[in-house]
N, C-alpha and C positions, 0 to 999 in steps of 0.2 A: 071439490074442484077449486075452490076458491082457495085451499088454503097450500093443495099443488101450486096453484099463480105465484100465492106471495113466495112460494119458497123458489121457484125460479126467478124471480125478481131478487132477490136477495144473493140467489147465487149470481147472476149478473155483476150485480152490485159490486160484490166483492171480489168478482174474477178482473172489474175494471180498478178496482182501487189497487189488485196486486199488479198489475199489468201497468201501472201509470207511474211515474217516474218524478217523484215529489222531493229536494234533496233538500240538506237545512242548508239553513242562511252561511257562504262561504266568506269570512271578513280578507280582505287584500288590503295592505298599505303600502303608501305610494307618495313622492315629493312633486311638487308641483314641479312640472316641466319635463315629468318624467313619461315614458311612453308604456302601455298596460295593454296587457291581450286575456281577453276574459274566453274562454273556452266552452262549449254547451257539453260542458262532460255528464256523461249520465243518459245523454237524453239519444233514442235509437231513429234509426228510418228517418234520418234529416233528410235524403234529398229525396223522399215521397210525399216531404209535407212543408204544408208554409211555416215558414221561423220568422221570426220575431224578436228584434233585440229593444228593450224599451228602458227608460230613465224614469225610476219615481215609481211609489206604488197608487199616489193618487192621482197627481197632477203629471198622468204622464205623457214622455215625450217620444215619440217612436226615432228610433236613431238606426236601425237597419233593418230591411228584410230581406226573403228570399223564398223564390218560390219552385214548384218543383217542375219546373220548364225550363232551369236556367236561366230567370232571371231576377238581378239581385239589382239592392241601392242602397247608400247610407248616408249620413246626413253630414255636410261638411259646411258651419259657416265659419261666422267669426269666434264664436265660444266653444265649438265643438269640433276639432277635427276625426274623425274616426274614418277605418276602415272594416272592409268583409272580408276575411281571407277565401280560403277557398275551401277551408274545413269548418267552413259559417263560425267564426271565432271572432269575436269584436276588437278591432283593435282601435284604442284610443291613443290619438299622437297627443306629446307635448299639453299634458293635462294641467289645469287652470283649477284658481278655489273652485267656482262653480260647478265643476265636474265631479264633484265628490259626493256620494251617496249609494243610492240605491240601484242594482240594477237586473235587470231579468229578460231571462231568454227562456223564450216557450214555443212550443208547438198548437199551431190551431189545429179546430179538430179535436184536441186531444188534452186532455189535463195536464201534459207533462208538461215540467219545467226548471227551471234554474234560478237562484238569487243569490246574487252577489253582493256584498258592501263592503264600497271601497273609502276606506278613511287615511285622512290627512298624517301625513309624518315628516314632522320638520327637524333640523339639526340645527347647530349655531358655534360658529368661534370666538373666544375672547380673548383677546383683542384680534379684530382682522386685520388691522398692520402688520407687516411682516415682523417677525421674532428673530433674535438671536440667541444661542445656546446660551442654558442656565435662565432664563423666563421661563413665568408661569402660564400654562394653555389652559384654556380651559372648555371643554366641549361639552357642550347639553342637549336635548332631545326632547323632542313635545308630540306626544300623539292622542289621538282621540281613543276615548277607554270603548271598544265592543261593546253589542247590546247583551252581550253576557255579565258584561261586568267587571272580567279576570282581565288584568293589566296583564301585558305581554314580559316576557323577559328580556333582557337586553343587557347585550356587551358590546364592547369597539375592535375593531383590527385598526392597530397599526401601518404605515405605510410598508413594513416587510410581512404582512400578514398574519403578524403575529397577536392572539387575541390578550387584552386589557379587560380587567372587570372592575366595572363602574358601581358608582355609589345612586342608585336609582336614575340611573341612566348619566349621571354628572359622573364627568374625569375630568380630573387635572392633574399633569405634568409637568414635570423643570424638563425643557428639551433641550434636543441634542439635534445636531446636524441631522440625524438619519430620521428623524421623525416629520422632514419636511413632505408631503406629498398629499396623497388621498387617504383621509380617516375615514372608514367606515363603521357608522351603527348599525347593529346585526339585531334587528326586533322580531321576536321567534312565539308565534300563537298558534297554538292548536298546532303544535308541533311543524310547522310551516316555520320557512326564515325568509324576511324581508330587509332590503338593505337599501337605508341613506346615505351616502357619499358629501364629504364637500372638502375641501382643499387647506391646508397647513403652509404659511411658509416661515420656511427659516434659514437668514442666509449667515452663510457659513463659507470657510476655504472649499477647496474639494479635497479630501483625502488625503494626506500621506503616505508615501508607498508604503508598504509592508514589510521591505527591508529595502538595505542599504542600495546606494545607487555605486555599484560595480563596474571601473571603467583604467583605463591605463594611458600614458603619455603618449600614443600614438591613436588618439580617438578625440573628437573633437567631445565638448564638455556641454550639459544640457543641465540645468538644477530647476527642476517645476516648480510651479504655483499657479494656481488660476482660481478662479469664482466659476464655481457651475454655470453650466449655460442657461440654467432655468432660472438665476439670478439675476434681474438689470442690475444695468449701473445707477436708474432712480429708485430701488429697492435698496442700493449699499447706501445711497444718499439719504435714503428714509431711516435707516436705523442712526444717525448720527455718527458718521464716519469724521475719525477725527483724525487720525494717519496712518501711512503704509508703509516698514520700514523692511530690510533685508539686516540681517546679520551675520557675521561667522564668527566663528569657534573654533579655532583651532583645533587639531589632536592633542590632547595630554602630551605633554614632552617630545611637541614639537621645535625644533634649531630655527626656523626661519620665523614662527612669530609668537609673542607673549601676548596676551591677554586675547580680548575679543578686539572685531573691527563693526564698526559701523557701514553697511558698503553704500547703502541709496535709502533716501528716505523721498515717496509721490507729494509733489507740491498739488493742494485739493486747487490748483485754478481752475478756467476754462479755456482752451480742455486742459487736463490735469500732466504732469509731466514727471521723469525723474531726474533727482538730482544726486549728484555723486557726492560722495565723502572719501573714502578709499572705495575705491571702485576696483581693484585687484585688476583690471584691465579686462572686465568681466560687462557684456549688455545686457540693458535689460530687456525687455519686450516694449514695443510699442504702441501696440492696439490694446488701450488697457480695456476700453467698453467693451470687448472681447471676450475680457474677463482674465485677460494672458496677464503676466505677475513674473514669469520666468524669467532666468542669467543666463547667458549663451557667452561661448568662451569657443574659438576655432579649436584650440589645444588643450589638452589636460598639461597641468602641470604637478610635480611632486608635491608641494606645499598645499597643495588642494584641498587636501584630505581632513578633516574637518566634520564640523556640525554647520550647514547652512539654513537660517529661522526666517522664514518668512511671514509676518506678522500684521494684522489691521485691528486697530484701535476704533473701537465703536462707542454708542453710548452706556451711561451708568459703569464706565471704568472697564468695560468689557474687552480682552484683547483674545481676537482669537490668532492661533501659528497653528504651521506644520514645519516640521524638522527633517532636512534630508539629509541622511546620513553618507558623503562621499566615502568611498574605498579607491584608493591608487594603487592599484597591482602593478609593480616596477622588477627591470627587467636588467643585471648588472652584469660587467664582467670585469672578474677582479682583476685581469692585464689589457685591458682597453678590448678596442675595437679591431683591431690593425697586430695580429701575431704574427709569429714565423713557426713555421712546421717543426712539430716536435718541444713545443712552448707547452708548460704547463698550464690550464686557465679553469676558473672556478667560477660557475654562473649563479646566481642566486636570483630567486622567484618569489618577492614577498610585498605584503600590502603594511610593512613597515610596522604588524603589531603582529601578537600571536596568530593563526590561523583559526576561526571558528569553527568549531562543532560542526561537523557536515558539509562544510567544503572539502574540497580536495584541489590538489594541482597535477597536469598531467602536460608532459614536454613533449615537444613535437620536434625531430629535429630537421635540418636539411635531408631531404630524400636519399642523397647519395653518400651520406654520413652512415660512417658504420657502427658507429654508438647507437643503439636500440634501448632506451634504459624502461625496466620490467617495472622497477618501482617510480614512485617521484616526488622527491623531495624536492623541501625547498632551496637546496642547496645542492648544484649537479658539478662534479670534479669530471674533467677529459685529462685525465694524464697526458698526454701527448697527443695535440693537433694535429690533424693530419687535412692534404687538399680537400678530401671528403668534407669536411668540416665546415671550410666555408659555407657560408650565406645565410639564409633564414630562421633564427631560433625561435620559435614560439611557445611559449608559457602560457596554459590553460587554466583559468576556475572551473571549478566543476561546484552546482550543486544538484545530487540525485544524476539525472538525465539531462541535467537543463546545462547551457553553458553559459556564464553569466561575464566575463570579456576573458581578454588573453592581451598578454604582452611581448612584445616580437623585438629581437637585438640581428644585427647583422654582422658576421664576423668575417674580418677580411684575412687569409693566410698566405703572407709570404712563404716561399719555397727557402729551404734550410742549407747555407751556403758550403759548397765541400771546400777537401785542404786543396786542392789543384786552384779552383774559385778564388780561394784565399792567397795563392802565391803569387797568382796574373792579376788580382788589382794590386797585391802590394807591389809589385817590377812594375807594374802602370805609374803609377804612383814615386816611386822612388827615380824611374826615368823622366818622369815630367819633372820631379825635383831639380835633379842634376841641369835638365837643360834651364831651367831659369834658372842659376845659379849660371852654368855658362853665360848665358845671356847676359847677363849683372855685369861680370866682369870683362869681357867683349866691349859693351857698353863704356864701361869706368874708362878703362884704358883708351878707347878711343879720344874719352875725354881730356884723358892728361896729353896725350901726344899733339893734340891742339892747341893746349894752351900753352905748353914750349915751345913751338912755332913760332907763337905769335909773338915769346918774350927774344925771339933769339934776331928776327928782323930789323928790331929796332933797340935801340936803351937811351938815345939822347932824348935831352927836353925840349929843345927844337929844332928838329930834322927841320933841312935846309934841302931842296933840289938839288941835283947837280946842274955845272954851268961855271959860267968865268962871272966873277965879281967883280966890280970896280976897289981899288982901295984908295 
């Protein structure tokens, strides 16, 4: 009898120890300030029973519960904000040193339960002042080692997400513009990944297009520059801004100018301003805390064409530029503007150099022009003008699908004079001749016949009246 008891007792025992829900200790890292939701995974029949979320395995602090009537509370002062969700999950807001440790959710009633420990993970950058391309960064990482022992592994994502592997948690970098933003340390234990964040800056221009800036004489002119927007103007003053200049470059065997020009160089006053040198008749922007750097011109002009460098001189000798590379697509006709019907004329559609690899040009002409041309070159013959021809020529770049500008001529056609045309202005002409020639001599003659007159009335030296005289 007594030894059926123990063996029911044992089976007991053991039916509760499979039934009970005991996990190992779960490690979570985590930076102060950051928000953390701890989960009762594992554990069954939460809302038939009272739960319990507690801090500490000795000294401890009860921070939520919940009971199986629907009603719940958790502890909110000054050192602990938390909440209870609704799937009894602890959530700890904006977590402080103090909050770091131990933590356990269990069931009364019942042996099951959960443990968590959540340890510290901190990041650092050297130097926090902001950086300009070509400095050293350098990022490190401090966490507390698990009560296992095993240090966690760890690498960084770059601001484009691209991962970096570090020398025991330490990188450093010579940066570049694109690495300003959020660094992330990626700290991965017990096949889990936990992530610290904290911020890079490095100021820089913004970009340069990616190709050339494509535009023609009948398009008002735009040449960018700017400082990101996520750059103050007390962050370009913090890296020792020493000047801001504009230059151009002409095209290689350009007629209108030799060498380079100086266009505007920013006097650092307050507020800061520019000043011309050859300023091509080109503005510049004026909201520079803006971050705006750009030349604004109403009109392209042919001489354009060019490398335009916009440039800032920082500290340690540092200058950074971006290059915009204008293109003048111009639009000619080899007998003007102004033909007569039946005129030969040769238009040409060119940006004043070879064409690149993958452009293309495609001619549009006036709608009621009977020239439909299959190909397009950059050289288009009309044998003979006709009134269709008149008006709108438009010359297209083309790259792929994309249309990157056009340049447009207007062509004026007189009508082609016949011989009947030609024999009624020439008698127009020749009878207007004759009558001012009549006229002339009409004229003359009148002339002379007056002044015989006048010699014929008189010839003494002193005409005397008539009358009786004394003698």
């Amino acid at each position: 009898m007594t030894e059926m008891k123990n063996f029911i007792q044992a089976i007991l025992i053991l039916s509760a120890v499979l039934t009970s829900t005991t996990r190992a200790e779960e490690v979570i890292y985590a930076q102060v300030g950051d928000t953390v939701t701890l989960k009762p995974l594992g554990l069954k029949d939460l809302n038939n029973n009272y739960l319990h979320w507690q801090y500490g395995d000795e000294n401890v602090l009860r921070l939520a519960w919940r009971n199986p009537h629907g009603g719940k509370d958790f502890l909110t002062t000054e050192n602990w904000k938390t909440k209870l969700s609704d799937d009894s999950s602890l959530i700890i807001i904006n977590i402080k040193q103090e909050n770091f440790g131990t933590f356990v959710c269990k069931l009364l009633h019942k042996s099951d339960k959960i443990t968590y420990r959540l340890l510290r993970l901190d990041v650092a950058v050297d130097p926090a002042s902001p950086l300009v391309p070509g400095e050293l960064l350098t990022l490190t990482y401090s966490a507390e080692t698990p009560p296992n022992g095993q240090r966690p592994e760890i690498h960084w994502l770059n601001p484009r997400g691209q991962k970096v592997e570090a020398n025991q948690g330490r990188l450093a970098v010579s940066v570049t513009g694109q690495d300003h933003g959020q660094w992330t340390c990626v700290v991965t234990n017990n096949n889990k990944e936990y992530k610290a964040k904290i911020s890079v800056t490095v100021v820089d221009l913004s970009p340069a297009p990616l190709h050339p800036l494509y535009t023609s004489k009948s398009l008002p002119l735009t040449i960018r520059c700017s400082i990101p927007a996520y750059v103050s103007w007390d962050q370009i003053k913090a890296v020792g801004l020493e000047e801001v200049n504009w230059h151009f470059y002409p095209r290689p065997g350009s007629n209108h100018i030799s060498g380079y020009q100086r266009l505007f160089f920013l006097s650092l006053d307050d507020p800061p301003t520019w000043k011309k040198v050859q300023g091509r008749d080109l503005t510049p922007a004026l909201d520079l805390k803006k971050g705006l750097l750009s030349l604004t011109r109403k009109q392209v002009r042919e001489d354009d064409r060019g490398d335009y460098v916009c440039s800032m001189k920082v500290r340690n000798g540092v200058t950074l530029n971006r290059t915009v590379h204008v293109k003048v697509l111009q639009l000619t006709s080899s007998a003007g503007t102004e033909l007569i019907s039946g005129q030969q004329v040769n238009l040409s559609c060119s940006l004043g150099e070879p064409l690149p690899s993958g452009l293309k040009l495609k001619w549009v002409p006036p709608q009621q022009s009977s020239l439909k041309p299959d190909h397009h070159p950059a050289h288009l013959t009309i044998p003979e003008v006709g009134a269709g021809d008149g008006g709108r020529w438009r010359c297209e770049l083309w790259q792929g699908n994309v249309s990157l500008t056009s340049a447009v001529i207007t062509l004026k056609i007189e009508p082609k004079l016949s011989v009947w045309r030609l024999v009624i202005i020439c008698s127009v002409t020749v009878i207007i001749v004759l009558l001012l020639i009549l006229v002339f001599f009409i004229c003359r003659r009148r002339q002379r016949k007056t002044s015989h007159h006048r010699h014929r009335l008189c010839k003494c030296k002193n005409p005397k009246p008539k009358g009786f005289y004394r003698t």
